[in-house]
Jmol script that loads the backbone (N, CA, C; Angstrom):
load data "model"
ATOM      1  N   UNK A   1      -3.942 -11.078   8.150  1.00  0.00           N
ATOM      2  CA  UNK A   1      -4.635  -9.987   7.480  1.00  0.00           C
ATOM      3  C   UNK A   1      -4.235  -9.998   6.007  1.00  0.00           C
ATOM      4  N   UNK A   2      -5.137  -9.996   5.105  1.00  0.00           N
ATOM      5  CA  UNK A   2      -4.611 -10.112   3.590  1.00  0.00           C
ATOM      6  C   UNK A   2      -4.891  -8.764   3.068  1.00  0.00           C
ATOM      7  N   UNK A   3      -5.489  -7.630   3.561  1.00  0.00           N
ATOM      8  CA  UNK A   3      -5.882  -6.547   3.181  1.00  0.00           C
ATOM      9  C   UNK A   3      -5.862  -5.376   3.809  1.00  0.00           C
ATOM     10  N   UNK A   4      -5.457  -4.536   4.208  1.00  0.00           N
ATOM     11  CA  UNK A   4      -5.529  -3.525   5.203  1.00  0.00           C
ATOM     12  C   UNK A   4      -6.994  -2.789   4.949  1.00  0.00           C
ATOM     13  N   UNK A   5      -7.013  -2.423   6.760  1.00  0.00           N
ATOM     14  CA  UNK A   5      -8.602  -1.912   6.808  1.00  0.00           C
ATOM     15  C   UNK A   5      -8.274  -0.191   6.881  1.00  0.00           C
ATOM     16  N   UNK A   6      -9.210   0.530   6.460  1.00  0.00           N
ATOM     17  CA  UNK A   6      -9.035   2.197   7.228  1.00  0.00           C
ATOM     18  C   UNK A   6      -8.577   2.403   7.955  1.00  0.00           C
ATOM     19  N   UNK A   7      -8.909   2.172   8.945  1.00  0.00           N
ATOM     20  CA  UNK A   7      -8.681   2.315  10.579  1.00  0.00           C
ATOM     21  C   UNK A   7      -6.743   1.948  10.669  1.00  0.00           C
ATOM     22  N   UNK A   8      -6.171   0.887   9.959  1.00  0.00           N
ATOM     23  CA  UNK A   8      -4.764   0.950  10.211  1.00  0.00           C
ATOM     24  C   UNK A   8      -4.171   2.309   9.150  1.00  0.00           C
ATOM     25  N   UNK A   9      -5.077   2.050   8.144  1.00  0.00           N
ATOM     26  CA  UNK A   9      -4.022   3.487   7.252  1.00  0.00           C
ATOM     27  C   UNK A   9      -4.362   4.638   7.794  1.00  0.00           C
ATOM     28  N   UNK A  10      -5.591   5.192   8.467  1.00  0.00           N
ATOM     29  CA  UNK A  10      -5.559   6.989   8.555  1.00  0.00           C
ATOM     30  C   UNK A  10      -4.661   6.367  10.055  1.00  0.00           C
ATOM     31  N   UNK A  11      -4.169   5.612  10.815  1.00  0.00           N
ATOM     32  CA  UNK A  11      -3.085   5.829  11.806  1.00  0.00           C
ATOM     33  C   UNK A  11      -1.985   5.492  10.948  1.00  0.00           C
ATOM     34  N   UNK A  12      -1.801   5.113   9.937  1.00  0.00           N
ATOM     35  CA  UNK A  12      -0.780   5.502   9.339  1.00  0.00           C
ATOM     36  C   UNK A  12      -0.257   6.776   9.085  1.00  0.00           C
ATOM     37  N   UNK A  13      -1.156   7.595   8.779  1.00  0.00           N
ATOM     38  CA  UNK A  13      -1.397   8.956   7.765  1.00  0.00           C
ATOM     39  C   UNK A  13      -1.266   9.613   9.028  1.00  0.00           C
ATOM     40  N   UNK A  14      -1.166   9.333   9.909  1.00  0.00           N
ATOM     41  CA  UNK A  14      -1.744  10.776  11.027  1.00  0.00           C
ATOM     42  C   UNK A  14      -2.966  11.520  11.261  1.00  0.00           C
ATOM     43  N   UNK A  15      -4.128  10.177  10.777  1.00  0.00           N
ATOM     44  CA  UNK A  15      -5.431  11.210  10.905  1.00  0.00           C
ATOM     45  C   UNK A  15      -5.955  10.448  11.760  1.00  0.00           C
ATOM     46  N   UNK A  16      -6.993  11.619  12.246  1.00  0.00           N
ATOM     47  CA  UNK A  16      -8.124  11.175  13.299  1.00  0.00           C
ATOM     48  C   UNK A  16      -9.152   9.855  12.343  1.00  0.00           C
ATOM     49  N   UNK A  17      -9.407   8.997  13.435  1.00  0.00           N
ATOM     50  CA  UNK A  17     -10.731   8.564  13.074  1.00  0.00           C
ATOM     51  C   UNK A  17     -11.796   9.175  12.549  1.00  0.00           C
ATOM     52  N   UNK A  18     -12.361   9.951  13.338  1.00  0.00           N
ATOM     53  CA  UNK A  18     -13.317  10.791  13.180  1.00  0.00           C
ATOM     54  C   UNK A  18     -13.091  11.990  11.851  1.00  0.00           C
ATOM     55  N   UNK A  19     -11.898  12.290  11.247  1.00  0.00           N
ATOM     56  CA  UNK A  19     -11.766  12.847   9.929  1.00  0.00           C
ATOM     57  C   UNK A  19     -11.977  11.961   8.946  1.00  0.00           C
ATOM     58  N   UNK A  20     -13.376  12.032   7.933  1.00  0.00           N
ATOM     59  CA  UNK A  20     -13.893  11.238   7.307  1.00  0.00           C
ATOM     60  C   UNK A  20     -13.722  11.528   6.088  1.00  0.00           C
ATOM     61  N   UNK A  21     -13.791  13.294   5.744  1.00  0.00           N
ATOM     62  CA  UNK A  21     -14.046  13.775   4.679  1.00  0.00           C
ATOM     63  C   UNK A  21     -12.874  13.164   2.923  1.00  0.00           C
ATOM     64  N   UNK A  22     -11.786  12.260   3.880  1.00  0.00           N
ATOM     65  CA  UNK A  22     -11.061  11.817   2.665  1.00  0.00           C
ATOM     66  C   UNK A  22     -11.557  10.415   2.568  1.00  0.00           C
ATOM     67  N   UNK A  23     -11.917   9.472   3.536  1.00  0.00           N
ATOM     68  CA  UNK A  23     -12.279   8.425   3.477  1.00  0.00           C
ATOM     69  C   UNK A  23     -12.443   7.612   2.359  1.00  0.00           C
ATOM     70  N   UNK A  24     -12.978   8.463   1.236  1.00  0.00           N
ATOM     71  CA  UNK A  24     -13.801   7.328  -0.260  1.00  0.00           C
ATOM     72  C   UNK A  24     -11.997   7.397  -0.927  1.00  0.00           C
ATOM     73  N   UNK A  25     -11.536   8.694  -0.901  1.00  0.00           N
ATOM     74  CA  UNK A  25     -10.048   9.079  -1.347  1.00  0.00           C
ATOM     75  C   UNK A  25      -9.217   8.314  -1.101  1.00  0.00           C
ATOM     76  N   UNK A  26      -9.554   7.864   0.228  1.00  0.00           N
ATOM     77  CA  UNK A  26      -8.280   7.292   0.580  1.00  0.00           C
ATOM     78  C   UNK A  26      -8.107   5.320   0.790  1.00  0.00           C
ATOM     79  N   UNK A  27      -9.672   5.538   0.518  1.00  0.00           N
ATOM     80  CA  UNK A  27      -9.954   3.541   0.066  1.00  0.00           C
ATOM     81  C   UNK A  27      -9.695   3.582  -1.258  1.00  0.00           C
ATOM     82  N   UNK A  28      -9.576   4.036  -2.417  1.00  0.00           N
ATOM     83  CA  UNK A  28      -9.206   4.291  -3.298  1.00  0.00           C
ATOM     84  C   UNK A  28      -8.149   3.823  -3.938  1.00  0.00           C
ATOM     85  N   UNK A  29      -6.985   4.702  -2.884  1.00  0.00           N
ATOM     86  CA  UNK A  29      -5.485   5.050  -3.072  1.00  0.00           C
ATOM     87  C   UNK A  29      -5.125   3.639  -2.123  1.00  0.00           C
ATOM     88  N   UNK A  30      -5.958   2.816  -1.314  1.00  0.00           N
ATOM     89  CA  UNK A  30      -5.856   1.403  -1.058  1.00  0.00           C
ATOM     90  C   UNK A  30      -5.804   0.615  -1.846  1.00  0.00           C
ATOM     91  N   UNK A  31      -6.946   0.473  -2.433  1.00  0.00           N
ATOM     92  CA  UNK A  31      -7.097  -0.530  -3.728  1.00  0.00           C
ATOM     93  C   UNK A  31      -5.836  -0.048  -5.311  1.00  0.00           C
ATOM     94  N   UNK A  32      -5.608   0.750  -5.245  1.00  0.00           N
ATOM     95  CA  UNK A  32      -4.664   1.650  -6.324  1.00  0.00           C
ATOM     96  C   UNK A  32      -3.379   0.640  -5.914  1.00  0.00           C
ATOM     97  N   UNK A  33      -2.838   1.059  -4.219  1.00  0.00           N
ATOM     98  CA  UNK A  33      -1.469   0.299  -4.321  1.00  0.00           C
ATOM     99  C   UNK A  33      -1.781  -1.063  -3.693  1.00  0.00           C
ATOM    100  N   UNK A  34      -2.786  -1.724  -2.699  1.00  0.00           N
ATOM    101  CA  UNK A  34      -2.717  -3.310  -3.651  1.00  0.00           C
ATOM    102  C   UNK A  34      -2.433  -3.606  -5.060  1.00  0.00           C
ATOM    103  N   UNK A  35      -2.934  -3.144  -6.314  1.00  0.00           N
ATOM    104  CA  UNK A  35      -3.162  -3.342  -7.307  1.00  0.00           C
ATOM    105  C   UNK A  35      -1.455  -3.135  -7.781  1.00  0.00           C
ATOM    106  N   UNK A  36      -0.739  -2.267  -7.042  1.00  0.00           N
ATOM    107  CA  UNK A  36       0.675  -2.215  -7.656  1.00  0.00           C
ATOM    108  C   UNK A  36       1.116  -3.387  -7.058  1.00  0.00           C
ATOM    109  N   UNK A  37       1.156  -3.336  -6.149  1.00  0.00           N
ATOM    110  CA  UNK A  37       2.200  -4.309  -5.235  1.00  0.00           C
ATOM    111  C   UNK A  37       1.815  -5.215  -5.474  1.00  0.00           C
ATOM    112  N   UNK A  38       0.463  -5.550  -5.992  1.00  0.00           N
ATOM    113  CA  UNK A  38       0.275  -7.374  -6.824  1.00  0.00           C
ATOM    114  C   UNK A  38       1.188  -7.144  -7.958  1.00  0.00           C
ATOM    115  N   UNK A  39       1.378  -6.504  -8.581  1.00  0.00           N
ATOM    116  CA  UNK A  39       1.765  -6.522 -10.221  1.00  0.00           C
ATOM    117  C   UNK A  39       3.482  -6.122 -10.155  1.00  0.00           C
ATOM    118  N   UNK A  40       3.925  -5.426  -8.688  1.00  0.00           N
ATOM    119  CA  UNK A  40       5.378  -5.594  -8.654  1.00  0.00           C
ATOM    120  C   UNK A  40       5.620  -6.748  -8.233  1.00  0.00           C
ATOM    121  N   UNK A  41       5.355  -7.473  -7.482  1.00  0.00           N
ATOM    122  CA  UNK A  41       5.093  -9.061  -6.650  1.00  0.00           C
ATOM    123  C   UNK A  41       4.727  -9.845  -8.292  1.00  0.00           C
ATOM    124  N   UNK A  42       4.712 -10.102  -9.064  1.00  0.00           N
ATOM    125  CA  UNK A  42       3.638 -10.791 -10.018  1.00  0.00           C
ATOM    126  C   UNK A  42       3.181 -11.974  -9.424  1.00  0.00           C
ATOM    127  N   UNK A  43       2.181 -11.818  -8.202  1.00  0.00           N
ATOM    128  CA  UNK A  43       1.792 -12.393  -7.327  1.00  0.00           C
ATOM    129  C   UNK A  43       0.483 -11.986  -6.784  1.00  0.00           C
ATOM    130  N   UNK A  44      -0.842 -12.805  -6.772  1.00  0.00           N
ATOM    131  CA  UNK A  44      -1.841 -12.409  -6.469  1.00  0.00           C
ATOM    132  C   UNK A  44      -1.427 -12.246  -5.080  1.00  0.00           C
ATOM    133  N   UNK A  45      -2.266 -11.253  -4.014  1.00  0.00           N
ATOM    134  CA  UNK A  45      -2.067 -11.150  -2.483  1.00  0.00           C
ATOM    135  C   UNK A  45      -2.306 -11.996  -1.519  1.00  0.00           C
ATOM    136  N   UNK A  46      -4.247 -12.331  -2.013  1.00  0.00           N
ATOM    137  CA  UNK A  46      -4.557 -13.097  -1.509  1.00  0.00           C
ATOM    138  C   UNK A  46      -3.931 -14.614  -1.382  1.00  0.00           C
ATOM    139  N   UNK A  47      -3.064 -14.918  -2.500  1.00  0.00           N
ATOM    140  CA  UNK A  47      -2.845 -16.248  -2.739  1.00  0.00           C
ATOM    141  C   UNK A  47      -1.269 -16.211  -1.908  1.00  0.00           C
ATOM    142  N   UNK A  48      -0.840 -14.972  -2.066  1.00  0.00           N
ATOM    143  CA  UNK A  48       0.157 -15.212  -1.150  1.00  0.00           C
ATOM    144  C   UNK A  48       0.068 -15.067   0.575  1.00  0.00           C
ATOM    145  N   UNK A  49      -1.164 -14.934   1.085  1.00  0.00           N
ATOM    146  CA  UNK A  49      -1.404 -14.685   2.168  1.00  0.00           C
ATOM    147  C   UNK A  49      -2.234 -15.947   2.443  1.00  0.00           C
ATOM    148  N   UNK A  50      -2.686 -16.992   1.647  1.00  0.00           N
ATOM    149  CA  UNK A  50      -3.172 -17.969   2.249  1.00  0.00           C
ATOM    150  C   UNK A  50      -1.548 -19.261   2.315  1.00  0.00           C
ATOM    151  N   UNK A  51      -1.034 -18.670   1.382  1.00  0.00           N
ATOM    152  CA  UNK A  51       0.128 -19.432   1.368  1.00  0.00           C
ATOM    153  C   UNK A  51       1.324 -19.367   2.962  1.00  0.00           C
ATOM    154  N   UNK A  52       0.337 -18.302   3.402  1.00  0.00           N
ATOM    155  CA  UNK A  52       1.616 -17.412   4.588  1.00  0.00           C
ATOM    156  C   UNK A  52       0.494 -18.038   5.810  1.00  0.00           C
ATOM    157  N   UNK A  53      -0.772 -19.005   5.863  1.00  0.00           N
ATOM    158  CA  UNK A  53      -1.611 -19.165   6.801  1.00  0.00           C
ATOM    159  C   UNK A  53      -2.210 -18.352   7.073  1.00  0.00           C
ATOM    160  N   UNK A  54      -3.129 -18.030   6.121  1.00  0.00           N
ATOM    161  CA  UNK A  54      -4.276 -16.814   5.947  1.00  0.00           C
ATOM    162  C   UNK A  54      -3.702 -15.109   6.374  1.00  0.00           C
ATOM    163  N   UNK A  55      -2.204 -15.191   6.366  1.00  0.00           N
ATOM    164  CA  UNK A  55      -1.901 -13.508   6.772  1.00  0.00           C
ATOM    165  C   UNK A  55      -0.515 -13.289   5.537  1.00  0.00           C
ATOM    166  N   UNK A  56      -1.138 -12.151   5.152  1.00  0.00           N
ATOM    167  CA  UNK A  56      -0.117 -11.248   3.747  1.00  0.00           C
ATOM    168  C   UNK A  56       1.192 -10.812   4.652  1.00  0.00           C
ATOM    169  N   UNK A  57       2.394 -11.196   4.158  1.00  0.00           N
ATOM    170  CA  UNK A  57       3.301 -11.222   4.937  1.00  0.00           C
ATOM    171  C   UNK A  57       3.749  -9.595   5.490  1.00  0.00           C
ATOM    172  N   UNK A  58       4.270  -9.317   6.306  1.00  0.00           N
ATOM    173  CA  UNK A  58       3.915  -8.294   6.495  1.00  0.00           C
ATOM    174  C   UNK A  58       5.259  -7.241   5.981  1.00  0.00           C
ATOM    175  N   UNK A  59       5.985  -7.583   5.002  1.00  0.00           N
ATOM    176  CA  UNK A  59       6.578  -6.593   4.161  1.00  0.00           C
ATOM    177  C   UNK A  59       5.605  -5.833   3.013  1.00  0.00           C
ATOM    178  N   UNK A  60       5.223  -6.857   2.763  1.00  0.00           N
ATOM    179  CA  UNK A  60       3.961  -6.401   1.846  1.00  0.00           C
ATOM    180  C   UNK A  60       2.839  -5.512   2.115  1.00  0.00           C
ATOM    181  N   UNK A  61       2.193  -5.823   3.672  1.00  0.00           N
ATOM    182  CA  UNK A  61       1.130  -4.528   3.927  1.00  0.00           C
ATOM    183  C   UNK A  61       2.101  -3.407   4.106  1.00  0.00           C
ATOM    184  N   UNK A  62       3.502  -3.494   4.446  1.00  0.00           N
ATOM    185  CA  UNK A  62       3.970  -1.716   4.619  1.00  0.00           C
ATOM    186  C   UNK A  62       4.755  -1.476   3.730  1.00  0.00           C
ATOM    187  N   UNK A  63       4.515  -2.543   2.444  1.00  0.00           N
ATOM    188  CA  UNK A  63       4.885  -1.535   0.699  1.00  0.00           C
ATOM    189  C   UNK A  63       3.324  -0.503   0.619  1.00  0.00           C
ATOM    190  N   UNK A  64       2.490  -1.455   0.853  1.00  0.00           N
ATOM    191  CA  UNK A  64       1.262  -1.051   0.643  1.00  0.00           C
ATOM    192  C   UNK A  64       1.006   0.705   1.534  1.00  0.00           C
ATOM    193  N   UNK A  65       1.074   0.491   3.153  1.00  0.00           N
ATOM    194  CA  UNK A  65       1.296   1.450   3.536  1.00  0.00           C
ATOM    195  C   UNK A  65       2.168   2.719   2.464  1.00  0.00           C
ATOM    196  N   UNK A  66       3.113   2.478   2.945  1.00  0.00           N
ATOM    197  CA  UNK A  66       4.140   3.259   2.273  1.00  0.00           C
ATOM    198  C   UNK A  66       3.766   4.142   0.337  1.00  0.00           C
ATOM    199  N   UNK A  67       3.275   2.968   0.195  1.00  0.00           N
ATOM    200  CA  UNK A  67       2.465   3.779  -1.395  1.00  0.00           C
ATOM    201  C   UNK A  67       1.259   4.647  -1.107  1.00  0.00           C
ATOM    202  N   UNK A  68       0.299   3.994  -0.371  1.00  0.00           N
ATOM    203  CA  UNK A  68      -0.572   4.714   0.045  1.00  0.00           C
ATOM    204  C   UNK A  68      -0.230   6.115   0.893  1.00  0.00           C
ATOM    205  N   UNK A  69       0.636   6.363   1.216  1.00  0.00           N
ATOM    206  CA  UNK A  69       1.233   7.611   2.532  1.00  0.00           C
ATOM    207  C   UNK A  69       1.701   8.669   1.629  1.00  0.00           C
ATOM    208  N   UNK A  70       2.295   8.098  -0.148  1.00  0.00           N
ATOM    209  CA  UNK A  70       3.049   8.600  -0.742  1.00  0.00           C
ATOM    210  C   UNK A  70       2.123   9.469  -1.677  1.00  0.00           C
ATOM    211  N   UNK A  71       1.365   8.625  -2.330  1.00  0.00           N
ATOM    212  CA  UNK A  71       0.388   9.033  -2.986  1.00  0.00           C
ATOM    213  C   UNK A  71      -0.997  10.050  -2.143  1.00  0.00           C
ATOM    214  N   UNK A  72      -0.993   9.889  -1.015  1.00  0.00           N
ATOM    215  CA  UNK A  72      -1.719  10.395   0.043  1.00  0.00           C
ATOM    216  C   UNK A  72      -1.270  11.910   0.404  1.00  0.00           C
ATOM    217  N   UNK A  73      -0.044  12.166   0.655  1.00  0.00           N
ATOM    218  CA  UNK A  73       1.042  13.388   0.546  1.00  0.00           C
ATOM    219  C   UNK A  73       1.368  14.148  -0.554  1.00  0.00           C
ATOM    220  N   UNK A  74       1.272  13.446  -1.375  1.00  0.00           N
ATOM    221  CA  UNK A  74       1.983  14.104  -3.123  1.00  0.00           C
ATOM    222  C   UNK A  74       1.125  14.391  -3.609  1.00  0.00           C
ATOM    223  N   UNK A  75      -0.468  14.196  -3.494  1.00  0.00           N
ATOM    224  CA  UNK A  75      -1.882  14.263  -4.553  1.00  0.00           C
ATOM    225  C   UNK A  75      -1.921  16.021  -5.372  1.00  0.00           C
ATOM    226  N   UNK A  76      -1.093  16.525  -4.680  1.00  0.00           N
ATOM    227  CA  UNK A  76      -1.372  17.837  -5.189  1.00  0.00           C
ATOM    228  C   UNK A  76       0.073  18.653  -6.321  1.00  0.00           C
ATOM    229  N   UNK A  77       1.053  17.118  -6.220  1.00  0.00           N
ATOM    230  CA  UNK A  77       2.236  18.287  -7.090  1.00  0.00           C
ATOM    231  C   UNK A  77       2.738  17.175  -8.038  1.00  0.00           C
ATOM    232  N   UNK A  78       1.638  16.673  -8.777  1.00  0.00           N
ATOM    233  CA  UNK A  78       1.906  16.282 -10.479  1.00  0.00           C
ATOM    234  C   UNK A  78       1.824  17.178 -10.770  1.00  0.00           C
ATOM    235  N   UNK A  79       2.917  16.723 -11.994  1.00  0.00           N
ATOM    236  CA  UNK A  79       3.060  18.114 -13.500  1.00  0.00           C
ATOM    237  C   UNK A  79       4.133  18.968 -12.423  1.00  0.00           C
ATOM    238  N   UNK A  80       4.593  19.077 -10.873  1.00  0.00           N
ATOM    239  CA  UNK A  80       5.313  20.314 -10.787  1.00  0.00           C
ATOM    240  C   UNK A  80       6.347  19.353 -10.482  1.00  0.00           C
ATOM    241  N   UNK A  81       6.562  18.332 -10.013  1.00  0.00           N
ATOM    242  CA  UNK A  81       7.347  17.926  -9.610  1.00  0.00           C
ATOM    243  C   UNK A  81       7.553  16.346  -9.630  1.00  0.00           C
ATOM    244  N   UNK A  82       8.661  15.779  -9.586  1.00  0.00           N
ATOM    245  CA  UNK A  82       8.967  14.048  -9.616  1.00  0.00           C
ATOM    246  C   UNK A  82       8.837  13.901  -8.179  1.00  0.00           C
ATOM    247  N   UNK A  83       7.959  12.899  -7.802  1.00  0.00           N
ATOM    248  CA  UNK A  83       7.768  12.398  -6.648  1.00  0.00           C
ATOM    249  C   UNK A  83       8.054  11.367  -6.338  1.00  0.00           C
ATOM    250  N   UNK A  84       9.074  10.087  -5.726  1.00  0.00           N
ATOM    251  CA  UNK A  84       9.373   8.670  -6.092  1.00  0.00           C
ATOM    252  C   UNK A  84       9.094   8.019  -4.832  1.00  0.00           C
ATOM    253  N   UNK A  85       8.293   6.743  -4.567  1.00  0.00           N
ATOM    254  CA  UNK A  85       8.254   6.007  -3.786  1.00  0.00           C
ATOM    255  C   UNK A  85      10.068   5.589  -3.032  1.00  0.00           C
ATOM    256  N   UNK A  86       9.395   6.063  -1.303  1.00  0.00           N
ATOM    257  CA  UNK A  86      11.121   5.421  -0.468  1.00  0.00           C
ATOM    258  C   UNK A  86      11.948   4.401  -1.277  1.00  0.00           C
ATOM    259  N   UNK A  87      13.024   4.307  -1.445  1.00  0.00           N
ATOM    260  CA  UNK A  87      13.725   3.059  -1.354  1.00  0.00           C
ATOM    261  C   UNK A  87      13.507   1.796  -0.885  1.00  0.00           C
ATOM    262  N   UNK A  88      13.211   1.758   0.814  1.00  0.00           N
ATOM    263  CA  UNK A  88      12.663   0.620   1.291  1.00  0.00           C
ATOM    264  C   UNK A  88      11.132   0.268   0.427  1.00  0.00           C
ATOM    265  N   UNK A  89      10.612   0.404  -0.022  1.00  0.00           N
ATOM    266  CA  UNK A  89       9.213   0.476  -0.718  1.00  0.00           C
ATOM    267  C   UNK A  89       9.734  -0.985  -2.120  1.00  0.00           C
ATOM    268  N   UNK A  90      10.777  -0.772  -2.424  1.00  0.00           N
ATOM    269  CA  UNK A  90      11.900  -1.714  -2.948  1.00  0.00           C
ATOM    270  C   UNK A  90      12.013  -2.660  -2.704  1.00  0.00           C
ATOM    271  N   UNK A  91      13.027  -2.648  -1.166  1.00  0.00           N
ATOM    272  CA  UNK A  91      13.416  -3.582  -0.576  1.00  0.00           C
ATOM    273  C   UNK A  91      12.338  -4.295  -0.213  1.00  0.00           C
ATOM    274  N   UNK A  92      11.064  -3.735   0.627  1.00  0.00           N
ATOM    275  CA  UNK A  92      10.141  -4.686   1.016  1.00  0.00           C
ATOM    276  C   UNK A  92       9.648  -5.942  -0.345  1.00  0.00           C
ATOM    277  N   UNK A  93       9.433  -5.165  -1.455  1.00  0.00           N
ATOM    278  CA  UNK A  93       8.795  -5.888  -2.301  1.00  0.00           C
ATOM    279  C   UNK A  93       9.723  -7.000  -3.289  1.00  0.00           C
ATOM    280  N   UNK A  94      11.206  -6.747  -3.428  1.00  0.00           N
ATOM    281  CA  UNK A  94      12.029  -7.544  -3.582  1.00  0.00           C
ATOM    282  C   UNK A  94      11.886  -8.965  -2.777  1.00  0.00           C
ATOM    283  N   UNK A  95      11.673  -8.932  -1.608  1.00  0.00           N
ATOM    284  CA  UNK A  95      11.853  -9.969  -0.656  1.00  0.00           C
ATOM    285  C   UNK A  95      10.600 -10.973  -1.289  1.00  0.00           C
ATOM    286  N   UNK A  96       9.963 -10.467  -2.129  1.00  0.00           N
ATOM    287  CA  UNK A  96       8.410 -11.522  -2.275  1.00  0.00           C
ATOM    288  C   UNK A  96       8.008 -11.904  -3.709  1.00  0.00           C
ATOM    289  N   UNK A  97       9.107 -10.798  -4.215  1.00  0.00           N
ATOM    290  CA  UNK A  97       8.700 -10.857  -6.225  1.00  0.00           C
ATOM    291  C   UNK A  97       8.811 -12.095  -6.980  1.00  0.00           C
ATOM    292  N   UNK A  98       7.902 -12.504  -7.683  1.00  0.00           N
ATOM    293  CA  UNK A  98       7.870 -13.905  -8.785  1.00  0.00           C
ATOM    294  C   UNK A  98       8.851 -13.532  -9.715  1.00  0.00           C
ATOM    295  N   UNK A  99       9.542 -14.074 -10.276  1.00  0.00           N
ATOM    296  CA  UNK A  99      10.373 -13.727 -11.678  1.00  0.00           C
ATOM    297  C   UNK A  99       9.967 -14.702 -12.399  1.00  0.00           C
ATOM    298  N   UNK A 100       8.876 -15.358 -12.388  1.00  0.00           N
ATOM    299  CA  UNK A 100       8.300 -16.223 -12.977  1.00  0.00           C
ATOM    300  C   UNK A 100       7.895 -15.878 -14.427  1.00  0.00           C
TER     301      UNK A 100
END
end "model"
wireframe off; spacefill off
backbone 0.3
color backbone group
């Protein structure tokens, strides 16, 4: 899998299938933390998931998770408060980063 689909993040999130009404929100906040976790990785995804035999290793889809859950939870307390991605959110992405 080089990309996570809906269907694994709202069972991430704790939502029903059938709760749609965040859906566009929450493909969004998908593409948002791919887009980090390529640029903490300085590593395209895809290229590291064909490198892995067509599947993104799987520290990487649950940085991805994990940003998405964070940003998914917190959407409502910028400006009141510092909100920081887990620790492990770290560790996963350490294990894969270019220092290139």
């Amino acid at each position: 899998m080089t990309m996570l689909g809906l269907d694994i993040v709202k069972k991430h999130l704790n939502l029903e299938e059938t709760f749609t009404e965040d859906d566009e929100y929450i493909l969004g906040l998908m593409q948002a933390a791919r887009e980090a976790v390529e640029r903490h990785v300085n590593s395209n995804l895809d290229e590291l998931a064909e490198n892995n035999g067509g599947v993104l290793p799987t520290p990487l889809l649950q940085a991805q998770l994990l940003m998405i859950e964070n940003l998914y939870e917190n959407r409502g307390v910028m400006g009141m408060k510092t909100v920081q991605l887990p620790r492990n959110y770290d560790y996963l992405i350490d294990l894969y980063r270019n220092y290139n």
